[in-house]
CHARMM internal coordinates of N, CA and C (Angstrom, degrees):
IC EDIT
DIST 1 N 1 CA 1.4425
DIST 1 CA 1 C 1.5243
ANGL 1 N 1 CA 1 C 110.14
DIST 1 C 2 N 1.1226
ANGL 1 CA 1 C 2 N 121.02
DIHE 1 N 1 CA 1 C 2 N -60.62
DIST 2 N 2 CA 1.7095
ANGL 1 C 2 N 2 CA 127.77
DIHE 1 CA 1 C 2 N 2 CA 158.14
DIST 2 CA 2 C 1.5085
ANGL 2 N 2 CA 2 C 114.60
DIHE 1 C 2 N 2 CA 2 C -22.63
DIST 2 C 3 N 1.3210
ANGL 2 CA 2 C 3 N 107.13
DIHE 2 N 2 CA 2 C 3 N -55.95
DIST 3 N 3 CA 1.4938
ANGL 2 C 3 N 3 CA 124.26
DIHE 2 CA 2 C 3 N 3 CA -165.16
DIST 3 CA 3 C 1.8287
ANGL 3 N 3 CA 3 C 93.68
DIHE 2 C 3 N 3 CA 3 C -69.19
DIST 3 C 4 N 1.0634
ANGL 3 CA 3 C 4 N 110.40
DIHE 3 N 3 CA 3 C 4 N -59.64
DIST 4 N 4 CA 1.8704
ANGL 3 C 4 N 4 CA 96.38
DIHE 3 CA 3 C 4 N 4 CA -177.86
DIST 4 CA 4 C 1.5150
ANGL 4 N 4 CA 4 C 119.47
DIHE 3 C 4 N 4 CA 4 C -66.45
DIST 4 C 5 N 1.4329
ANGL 4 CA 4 C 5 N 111.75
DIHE 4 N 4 CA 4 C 5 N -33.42
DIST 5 N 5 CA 1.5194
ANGL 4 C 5 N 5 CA 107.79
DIHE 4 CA 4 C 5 N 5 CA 176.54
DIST 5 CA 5 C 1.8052
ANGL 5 N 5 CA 5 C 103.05
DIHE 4 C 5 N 5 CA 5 C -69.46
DIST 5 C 6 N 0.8503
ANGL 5 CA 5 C 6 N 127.63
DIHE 5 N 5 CA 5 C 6 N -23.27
DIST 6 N 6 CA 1.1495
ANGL 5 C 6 N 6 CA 142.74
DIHE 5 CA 5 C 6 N 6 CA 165.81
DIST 6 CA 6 C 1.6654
ANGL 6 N 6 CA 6 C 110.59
DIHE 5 C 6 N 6 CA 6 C -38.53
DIST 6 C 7 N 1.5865
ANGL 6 CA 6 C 7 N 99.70
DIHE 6 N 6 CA 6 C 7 N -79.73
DIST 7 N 7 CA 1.2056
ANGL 6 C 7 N 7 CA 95.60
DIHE 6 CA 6 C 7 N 7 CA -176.96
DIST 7 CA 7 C 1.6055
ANGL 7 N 7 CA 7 C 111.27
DIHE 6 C 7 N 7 CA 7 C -97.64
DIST 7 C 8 N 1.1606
ANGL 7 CA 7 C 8 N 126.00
DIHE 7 N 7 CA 7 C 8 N 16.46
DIST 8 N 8 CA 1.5233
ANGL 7 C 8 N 8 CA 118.09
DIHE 7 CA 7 C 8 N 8 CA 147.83
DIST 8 CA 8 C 1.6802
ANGL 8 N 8 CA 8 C 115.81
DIHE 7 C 8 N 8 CA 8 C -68.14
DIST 8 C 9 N 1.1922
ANGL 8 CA 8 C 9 N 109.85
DIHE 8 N 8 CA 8 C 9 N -29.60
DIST 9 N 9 CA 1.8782
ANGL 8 C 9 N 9 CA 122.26
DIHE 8 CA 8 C 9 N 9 CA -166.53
DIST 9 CA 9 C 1.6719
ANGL 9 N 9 CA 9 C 88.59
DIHE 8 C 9 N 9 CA 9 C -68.79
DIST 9 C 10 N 1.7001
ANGL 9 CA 9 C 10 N 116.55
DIHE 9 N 9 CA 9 C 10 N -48.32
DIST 10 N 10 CA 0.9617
ANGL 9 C 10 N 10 CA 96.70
DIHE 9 CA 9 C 10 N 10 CA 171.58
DIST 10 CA 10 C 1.4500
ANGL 10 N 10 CA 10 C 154.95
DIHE 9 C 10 N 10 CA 10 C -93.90
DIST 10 C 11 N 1.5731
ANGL 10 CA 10 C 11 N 89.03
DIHE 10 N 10 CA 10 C 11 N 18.65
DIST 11 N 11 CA 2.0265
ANGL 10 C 11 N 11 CA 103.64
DIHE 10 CA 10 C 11 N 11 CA 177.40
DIST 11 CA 11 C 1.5570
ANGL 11 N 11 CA 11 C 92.81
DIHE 10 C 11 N 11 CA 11 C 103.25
DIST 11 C 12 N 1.5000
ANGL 11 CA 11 C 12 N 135.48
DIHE 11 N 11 CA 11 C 12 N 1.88
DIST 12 N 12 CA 1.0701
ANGL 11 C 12 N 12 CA 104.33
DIHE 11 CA 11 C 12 N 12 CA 164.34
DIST 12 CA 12 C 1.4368
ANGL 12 N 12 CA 12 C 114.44
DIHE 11 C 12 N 12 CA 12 C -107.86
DIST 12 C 13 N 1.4179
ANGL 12 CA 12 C 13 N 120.23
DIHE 12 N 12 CA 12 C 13 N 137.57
DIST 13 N 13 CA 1.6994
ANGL 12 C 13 N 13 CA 119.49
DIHE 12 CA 12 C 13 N 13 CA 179.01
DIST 13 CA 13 C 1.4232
ANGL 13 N 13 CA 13 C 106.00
DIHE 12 C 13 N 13 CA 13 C -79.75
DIST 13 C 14 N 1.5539
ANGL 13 CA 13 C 14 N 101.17
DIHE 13 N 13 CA 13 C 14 N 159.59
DIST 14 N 14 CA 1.4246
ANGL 13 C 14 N 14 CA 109.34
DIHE 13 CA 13 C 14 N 14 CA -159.52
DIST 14 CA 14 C 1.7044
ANGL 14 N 14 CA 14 C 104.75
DIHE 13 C 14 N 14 CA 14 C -162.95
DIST 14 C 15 N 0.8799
ANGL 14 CA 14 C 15 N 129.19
DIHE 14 N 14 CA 14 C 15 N 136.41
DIST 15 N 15 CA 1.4422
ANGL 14 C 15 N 15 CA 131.66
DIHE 14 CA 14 C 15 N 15 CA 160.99
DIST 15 CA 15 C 1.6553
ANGL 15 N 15 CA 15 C 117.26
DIHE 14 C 15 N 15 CA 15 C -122.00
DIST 15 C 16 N 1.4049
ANGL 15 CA 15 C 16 N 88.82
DIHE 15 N 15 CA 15 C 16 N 137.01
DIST 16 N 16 CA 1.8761
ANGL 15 C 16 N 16 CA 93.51
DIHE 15 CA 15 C 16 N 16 CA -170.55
DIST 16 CA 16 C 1.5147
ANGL 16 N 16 CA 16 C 94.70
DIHE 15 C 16 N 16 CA 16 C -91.31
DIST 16 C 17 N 1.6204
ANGL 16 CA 16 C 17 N 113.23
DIHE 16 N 16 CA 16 C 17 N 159.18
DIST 17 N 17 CA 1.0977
ANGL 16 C 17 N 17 CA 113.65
DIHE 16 CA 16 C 17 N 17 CA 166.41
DIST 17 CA 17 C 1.6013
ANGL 17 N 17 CA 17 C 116.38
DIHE 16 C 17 N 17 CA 17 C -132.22
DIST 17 C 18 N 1.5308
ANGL 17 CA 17 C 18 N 110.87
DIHE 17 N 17 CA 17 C 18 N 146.97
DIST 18 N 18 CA 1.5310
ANGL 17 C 18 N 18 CA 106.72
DIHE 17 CA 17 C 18 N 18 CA -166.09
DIST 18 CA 18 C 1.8343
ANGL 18 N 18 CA 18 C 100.98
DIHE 17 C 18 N 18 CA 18 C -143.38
DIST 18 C 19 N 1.2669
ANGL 18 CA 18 C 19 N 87.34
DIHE 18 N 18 CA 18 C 19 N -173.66
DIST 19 N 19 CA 1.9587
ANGL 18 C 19 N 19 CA 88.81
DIHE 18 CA 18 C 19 N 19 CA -173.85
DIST 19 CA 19 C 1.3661
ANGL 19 N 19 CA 19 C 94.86
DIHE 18 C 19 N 19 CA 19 C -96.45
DIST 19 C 20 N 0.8900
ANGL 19 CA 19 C 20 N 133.10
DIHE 19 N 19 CA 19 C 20 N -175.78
DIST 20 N 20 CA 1.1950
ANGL 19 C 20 N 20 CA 157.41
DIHE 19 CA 19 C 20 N 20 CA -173.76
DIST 20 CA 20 C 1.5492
ANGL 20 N 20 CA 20 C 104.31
DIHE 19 C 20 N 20 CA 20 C -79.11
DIST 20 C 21 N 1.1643
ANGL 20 CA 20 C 21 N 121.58
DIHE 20 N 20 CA 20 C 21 N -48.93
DIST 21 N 21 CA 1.6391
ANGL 20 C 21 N 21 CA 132.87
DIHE 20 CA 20 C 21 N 21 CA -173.30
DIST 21 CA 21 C 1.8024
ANGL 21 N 21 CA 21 C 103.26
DIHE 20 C 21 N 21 CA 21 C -59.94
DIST 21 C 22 N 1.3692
ANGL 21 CA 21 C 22 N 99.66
DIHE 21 N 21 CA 21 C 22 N -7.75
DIST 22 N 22 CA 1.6596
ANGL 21 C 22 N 22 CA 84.55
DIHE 21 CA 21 C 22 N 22 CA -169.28
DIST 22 CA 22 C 1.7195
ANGL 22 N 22 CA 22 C 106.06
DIHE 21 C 22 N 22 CA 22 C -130.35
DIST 22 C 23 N 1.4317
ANGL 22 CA 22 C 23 N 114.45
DIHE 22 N 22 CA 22 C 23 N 9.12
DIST 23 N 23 CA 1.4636
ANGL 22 C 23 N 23 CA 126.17
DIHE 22 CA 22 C 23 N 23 CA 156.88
DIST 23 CA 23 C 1.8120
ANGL 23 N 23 CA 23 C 99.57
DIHE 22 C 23 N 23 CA 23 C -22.74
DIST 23 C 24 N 0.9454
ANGL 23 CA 23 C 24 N 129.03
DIHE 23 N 23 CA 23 C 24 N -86.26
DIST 24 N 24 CA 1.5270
ANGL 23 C 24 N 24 CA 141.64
DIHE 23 CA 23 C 24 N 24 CA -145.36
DIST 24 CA 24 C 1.6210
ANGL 24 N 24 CA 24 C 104.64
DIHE 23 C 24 N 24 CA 24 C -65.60
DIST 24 C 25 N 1.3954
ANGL 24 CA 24 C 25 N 119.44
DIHE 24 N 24 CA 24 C 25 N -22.13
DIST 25 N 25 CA 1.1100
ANGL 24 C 25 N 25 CA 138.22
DIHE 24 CA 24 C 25 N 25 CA -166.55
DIST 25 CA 25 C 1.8017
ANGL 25 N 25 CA 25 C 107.87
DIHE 24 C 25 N 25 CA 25 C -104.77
DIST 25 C 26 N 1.0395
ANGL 25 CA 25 C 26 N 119.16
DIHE 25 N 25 CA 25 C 26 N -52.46
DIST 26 N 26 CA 1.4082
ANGL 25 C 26 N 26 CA 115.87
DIHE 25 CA 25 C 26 N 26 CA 158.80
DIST 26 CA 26 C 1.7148
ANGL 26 N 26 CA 26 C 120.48
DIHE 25 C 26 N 26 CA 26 C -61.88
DIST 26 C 27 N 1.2036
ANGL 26 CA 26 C 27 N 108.87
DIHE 26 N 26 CA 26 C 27 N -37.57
DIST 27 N 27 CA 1.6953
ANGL 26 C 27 N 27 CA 114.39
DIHE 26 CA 26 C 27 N 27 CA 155.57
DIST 27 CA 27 C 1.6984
ANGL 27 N 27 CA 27 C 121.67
DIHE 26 C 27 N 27 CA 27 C -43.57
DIST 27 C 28 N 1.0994
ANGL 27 CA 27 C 28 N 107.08
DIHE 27 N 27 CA 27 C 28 N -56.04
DIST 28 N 28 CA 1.1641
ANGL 27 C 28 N 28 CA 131.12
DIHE 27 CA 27 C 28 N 28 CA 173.49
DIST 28 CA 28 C 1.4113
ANGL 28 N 28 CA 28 C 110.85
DIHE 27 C 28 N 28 CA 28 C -53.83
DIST 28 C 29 N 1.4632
ANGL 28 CA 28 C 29 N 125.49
DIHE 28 N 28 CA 28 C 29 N -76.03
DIST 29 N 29 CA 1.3130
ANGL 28 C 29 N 29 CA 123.11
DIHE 28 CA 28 C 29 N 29 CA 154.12
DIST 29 CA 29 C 1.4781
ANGL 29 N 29 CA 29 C 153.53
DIHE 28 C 29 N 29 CA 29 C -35.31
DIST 29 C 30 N 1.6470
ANGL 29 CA 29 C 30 N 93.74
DIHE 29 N 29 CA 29 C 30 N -30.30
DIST 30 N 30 CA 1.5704
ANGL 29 C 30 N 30 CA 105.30
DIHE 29 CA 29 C 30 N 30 CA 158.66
DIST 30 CA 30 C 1.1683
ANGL 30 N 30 CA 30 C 118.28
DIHE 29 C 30 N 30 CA 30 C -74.24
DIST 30 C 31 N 1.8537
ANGL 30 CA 30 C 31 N 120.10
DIHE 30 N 30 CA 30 C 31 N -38.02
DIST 31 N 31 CA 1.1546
ANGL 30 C 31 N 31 CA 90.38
DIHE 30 CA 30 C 31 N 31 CA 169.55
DIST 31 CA 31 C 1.7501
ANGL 31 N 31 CA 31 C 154.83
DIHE 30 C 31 N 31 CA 31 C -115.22
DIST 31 C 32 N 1.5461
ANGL 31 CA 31 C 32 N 80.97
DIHE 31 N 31 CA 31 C 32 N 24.96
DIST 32 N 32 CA 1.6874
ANGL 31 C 32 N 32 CA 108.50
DIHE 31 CA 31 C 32 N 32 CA 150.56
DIST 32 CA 32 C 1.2840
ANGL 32 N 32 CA 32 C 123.10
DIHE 31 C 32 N 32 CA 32 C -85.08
DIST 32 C 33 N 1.5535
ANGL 32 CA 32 C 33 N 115.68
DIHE 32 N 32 CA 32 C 33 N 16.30
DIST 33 N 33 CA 1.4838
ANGL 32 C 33 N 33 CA 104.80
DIHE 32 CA 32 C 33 N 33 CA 157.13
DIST 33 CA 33 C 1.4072
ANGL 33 N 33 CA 33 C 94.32
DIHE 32 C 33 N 33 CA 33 C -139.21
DIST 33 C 34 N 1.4512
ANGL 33 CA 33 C 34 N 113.60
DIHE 33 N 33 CA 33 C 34 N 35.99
DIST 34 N 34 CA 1.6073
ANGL 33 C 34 N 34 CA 101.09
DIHE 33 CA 33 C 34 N 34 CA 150.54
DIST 34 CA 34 C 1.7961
ANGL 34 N 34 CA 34 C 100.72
DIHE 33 C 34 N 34 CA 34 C 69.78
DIST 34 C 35 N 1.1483
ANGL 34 CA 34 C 35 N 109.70
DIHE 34 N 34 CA 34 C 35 N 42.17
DIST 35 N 35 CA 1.5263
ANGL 34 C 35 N 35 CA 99.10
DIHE 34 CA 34 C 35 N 35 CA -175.92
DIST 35 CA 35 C 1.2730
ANGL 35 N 35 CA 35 C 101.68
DIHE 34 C 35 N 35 CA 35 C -154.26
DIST 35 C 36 N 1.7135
ANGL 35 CA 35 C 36 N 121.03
DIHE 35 N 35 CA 35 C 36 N 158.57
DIST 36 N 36 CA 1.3890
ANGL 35 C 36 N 36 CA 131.92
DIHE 35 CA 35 C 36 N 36 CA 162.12
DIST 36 CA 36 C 1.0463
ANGL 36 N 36 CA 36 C 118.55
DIHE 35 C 36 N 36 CA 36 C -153.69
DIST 36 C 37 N 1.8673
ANGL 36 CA 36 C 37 N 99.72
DIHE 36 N 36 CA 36 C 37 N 93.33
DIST 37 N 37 CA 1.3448
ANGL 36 C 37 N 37 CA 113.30
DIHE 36 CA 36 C 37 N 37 CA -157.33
DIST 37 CA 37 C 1.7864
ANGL 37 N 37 CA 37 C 93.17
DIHE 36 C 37 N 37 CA 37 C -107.27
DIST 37 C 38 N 1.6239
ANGL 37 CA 37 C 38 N 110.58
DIHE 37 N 37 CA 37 C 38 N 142.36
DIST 38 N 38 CA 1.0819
ANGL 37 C 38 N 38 CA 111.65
DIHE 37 CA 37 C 38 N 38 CA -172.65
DIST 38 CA 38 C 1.3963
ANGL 38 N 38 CA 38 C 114.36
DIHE 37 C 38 N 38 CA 38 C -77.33
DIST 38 C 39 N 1.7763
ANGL 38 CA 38 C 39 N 125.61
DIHE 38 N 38 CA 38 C 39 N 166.40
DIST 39 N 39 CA 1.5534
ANGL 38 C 39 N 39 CA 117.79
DIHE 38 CA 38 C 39 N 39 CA -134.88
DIST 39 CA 39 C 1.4085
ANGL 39 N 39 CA 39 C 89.39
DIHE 38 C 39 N 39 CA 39 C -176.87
DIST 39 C 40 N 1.5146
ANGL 39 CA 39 C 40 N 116.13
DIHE 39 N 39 CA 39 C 40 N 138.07
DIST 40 N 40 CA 1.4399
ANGL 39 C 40 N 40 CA 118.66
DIHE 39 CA 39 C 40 N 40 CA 168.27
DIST 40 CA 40 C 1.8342
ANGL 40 N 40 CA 40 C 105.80
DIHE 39 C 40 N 40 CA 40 C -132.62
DIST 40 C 41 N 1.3975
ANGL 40 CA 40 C 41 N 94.83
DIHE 40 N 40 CA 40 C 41 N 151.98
DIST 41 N 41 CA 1.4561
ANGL 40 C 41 N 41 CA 79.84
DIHE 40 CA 40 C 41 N 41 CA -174.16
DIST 41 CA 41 C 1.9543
ANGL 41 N 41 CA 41 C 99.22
DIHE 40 C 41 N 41 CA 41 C -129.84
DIST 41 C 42 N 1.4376
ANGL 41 CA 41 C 42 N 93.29
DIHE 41 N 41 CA 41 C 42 N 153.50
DIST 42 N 42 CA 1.7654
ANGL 41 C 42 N 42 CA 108.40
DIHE 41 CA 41 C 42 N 42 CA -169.44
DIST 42 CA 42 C 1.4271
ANGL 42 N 42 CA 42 C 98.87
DIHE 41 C 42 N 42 CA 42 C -125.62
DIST 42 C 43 N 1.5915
ANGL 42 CA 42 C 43 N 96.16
DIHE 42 N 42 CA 42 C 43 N 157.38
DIST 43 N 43 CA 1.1945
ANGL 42 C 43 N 43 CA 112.97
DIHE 42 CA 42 C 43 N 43 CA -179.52
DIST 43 CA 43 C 1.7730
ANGL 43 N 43 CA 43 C 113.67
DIHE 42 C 43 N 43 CA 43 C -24.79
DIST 43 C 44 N 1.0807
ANGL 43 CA 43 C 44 N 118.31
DIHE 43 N 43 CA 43 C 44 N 167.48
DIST 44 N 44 CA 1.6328
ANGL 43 C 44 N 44 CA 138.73
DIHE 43 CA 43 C 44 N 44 CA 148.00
DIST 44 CA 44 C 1.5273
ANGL 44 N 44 CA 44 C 112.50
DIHE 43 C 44 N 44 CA 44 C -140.15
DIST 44 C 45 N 1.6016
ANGL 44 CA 44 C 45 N 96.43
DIHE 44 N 44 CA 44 C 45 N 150.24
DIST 45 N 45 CA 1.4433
ANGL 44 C 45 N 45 CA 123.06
DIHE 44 CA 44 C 45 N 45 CA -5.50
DIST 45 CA 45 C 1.3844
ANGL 45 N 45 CA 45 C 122.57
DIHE 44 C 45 N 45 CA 45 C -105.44
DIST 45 C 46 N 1.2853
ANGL 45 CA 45 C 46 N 121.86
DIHE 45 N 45 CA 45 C 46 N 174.84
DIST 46 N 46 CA 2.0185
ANGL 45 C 46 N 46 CA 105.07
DIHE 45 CA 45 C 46 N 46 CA -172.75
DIST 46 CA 46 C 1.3253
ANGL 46 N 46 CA 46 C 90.45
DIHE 45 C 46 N 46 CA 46 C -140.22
DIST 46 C 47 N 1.6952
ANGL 46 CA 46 C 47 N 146.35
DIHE 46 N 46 CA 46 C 47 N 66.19
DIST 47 N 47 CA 0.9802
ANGL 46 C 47 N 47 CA 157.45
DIHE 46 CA 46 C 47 N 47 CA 112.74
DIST 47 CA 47 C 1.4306
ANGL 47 N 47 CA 47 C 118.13
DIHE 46 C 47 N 47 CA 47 C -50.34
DIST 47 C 48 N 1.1444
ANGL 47 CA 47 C 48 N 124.39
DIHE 47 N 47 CA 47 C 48 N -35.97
DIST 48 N 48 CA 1.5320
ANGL 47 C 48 N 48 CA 140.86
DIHE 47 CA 47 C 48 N 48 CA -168.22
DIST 48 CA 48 C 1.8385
ANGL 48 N 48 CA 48 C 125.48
DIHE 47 C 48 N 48 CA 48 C -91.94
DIST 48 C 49 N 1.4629
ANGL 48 CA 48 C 49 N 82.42
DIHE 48 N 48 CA 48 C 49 N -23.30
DIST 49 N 49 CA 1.9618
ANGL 48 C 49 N 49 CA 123.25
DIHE 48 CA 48 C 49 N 49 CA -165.16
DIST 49 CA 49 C 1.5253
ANGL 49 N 49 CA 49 C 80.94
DIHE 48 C 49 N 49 CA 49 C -55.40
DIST 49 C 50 N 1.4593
ANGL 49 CA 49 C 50 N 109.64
DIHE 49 N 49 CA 49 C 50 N 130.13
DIST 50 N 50 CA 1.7227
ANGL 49 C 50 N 50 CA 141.66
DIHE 49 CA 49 C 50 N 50 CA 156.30
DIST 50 CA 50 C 1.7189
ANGL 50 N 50 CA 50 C 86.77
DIHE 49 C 50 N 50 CA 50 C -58.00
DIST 50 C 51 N 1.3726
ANGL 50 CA 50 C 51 N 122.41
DIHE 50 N 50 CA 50 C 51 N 174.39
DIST 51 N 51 CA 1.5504
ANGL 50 C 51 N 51 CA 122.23
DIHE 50 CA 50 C 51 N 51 CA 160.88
DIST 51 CA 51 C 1.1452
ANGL 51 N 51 CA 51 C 124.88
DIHE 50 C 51 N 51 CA 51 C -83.95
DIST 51 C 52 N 1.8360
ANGL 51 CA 51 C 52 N 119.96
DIHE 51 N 51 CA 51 C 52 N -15.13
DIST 52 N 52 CA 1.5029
ANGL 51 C 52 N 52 CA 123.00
DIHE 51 CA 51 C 52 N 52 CA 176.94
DIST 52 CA 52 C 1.3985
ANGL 52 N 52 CA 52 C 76.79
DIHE 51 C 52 N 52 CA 52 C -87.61
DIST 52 C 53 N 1.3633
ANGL 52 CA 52 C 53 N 162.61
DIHE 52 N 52 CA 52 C 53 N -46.12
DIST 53 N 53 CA 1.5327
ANGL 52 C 53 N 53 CA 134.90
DIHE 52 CA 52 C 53 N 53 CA -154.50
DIST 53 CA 53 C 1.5372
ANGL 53 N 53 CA 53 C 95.32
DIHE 52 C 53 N 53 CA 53 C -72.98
DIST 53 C 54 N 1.0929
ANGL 53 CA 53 C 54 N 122.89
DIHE 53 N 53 CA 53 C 54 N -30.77
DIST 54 N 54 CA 1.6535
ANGL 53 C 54 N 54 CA 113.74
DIHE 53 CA 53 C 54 N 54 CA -169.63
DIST 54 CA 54 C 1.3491
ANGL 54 N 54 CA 54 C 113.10
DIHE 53 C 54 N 54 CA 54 C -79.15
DIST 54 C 55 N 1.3293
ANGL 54 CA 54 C 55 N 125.91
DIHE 54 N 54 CA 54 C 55 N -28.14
DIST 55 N 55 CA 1.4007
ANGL 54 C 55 N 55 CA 138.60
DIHE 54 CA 54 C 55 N 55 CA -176.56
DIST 55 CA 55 C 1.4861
ANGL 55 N 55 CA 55 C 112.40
DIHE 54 C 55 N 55 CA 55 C -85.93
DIST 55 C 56 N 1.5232
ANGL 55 CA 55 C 56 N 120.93
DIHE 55 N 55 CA 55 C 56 N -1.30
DIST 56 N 56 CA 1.6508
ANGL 55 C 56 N 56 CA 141.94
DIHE 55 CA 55 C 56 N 56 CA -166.40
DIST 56 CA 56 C 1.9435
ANGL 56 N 56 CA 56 C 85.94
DIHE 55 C 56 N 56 CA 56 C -102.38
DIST 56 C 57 N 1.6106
ANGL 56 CA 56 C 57 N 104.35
DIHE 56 N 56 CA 56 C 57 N -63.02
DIST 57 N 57 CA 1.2941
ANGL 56 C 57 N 57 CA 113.10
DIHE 56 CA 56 C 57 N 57 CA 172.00
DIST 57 CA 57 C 1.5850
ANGL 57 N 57 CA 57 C 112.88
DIHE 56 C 57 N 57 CA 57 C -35.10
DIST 57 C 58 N 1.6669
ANGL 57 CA 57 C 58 N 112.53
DIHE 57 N 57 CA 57 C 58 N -68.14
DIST 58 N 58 CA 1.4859
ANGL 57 C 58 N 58 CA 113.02
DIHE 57 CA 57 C 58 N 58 CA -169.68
DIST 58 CA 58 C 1.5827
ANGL 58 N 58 CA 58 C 101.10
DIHE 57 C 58 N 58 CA 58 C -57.51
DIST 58 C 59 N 1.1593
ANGL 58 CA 58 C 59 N 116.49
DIHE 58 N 58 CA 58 C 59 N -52.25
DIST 59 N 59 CA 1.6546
ANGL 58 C 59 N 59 CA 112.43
DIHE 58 CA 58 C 59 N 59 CA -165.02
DIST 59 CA 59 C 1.0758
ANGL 59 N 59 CA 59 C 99.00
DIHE 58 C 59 N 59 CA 59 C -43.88
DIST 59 C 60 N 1.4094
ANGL 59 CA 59 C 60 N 135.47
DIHE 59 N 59 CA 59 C 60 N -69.90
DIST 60 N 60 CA 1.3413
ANGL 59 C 60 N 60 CA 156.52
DIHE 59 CA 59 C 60 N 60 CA -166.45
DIST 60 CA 60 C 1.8268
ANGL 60 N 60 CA 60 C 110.05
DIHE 59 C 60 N 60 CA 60 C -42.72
DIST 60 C 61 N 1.7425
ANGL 60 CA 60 C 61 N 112.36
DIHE 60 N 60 CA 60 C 61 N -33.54
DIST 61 N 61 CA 1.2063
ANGL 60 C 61 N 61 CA 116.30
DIHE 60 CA 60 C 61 N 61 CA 158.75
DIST 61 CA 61 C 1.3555
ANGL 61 N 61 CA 61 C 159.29
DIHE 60 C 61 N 61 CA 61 C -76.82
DIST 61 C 62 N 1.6555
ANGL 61 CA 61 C 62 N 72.24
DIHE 61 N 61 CA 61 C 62 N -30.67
DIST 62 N 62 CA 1.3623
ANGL 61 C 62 N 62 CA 100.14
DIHE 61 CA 61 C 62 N 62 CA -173.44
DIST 62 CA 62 C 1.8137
ANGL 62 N 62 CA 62 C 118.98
DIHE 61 C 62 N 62 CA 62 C -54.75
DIST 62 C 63 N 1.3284
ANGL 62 CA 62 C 63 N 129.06
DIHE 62 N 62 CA 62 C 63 N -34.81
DIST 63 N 63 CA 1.0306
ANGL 62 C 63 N 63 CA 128.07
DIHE 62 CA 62 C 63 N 63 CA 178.72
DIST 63 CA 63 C 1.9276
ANGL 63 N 63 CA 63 C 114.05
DIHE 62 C 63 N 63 CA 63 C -62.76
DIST 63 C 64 N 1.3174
ANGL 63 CA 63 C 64 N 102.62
DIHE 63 N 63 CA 63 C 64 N -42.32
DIST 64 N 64 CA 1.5366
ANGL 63 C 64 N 64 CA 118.65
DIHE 63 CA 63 C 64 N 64 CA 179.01
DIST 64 CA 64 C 2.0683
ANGL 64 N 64 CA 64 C 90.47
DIHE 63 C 64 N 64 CA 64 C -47.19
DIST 64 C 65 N 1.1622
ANGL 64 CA 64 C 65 N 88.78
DIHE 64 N 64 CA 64 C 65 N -59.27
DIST 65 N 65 CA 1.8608
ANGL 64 C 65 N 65 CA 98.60
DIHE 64 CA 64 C 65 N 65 CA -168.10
DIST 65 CA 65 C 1.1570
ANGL 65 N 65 CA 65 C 110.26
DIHE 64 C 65 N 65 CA 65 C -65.94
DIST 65 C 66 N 1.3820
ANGL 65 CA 65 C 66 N 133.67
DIHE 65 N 65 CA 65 C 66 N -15.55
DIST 66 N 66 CA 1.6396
ANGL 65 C 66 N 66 CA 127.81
DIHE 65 CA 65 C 66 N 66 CA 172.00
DIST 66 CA 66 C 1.3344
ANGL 66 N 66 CA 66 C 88.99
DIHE 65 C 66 N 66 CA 66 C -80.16
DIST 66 C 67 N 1.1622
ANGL 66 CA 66 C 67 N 113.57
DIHE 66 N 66 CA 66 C 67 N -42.26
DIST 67 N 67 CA 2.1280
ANGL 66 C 67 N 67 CA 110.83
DIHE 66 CA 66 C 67 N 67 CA -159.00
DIST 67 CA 67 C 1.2277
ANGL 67 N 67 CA 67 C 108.27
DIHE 66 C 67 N 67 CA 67 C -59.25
DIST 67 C 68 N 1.4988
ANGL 67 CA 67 C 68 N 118.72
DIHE 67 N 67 CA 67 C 68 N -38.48
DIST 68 N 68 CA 1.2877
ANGL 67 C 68 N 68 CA 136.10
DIHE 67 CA 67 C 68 N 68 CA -168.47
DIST 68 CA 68 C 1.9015
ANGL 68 N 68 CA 68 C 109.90
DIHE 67 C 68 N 68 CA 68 C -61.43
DIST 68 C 69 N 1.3583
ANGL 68 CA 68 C 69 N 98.78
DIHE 68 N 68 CA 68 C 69 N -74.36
DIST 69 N 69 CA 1.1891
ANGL 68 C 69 N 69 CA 119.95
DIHE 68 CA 68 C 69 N 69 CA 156.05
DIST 69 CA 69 C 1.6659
ANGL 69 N 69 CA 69 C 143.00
DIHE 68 C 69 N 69 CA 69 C -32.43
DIST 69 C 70 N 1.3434
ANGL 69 CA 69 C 70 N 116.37
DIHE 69 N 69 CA 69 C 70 N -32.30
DIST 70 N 70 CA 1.6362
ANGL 69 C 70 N 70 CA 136.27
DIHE 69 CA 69 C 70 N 70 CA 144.66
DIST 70 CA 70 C 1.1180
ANGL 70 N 70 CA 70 C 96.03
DIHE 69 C 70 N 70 CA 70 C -93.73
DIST 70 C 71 N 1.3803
ANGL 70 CA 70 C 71 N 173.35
DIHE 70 N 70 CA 70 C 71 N -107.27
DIST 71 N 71 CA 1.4748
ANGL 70 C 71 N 71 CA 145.77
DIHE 70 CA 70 C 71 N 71 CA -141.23
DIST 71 CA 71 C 1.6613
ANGL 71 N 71 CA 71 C 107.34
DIHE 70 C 71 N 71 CA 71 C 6.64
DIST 71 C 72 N 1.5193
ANGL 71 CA 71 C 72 N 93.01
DIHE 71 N 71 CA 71 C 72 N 133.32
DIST 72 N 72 CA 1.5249
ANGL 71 C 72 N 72 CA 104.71
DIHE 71 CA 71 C 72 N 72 CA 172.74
DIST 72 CA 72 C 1.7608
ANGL 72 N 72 CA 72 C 101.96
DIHE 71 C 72 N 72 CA 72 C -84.00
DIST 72 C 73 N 1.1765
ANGL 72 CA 72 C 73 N 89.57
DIHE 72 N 72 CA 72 C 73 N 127.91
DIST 73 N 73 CA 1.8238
ANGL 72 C 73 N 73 CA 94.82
DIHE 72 CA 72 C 73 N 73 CA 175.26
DIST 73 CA 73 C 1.6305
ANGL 73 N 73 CA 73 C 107.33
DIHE 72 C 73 N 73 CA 73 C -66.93
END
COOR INIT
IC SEED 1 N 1 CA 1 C
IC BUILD
């Protein structure tokens, strides 16, 4: 969360990505630092994830995270 407000402060756009288990908690955090930085969230949990299950995950995101990312501010 740091890391994208980070580089939004500095002109670069960015979207964080998290599991699902931590929706309420990145909510929470954005907005105790005064921020609403855009965010997609994937399955949980992927500690366990083979690398084709994790790369099934990214594919599966990746469109959310381009959308996010070209969004007109």
């Amino acid at each position: 969360m740091h890391d994208i407000i980070d580089l939004e402060a500095r002109g670069v756009p960015g979207v964080f990505v998290a599991t699902t288990e931590f929706v309420d908690g990145a909510e929470h955090q954005a907005r105790a630092l005064g921020a609403e930085p855009a965010g997609v969230y994937v399955e949980h949990p992927i500690q366990d994830r083979t690398d084709a299950e994790m790369d099934a995950i990214a594919d599966r995101a990746f469109a959310q995270v381009l959308a996010a990312l070209v969004k007109p501010a």
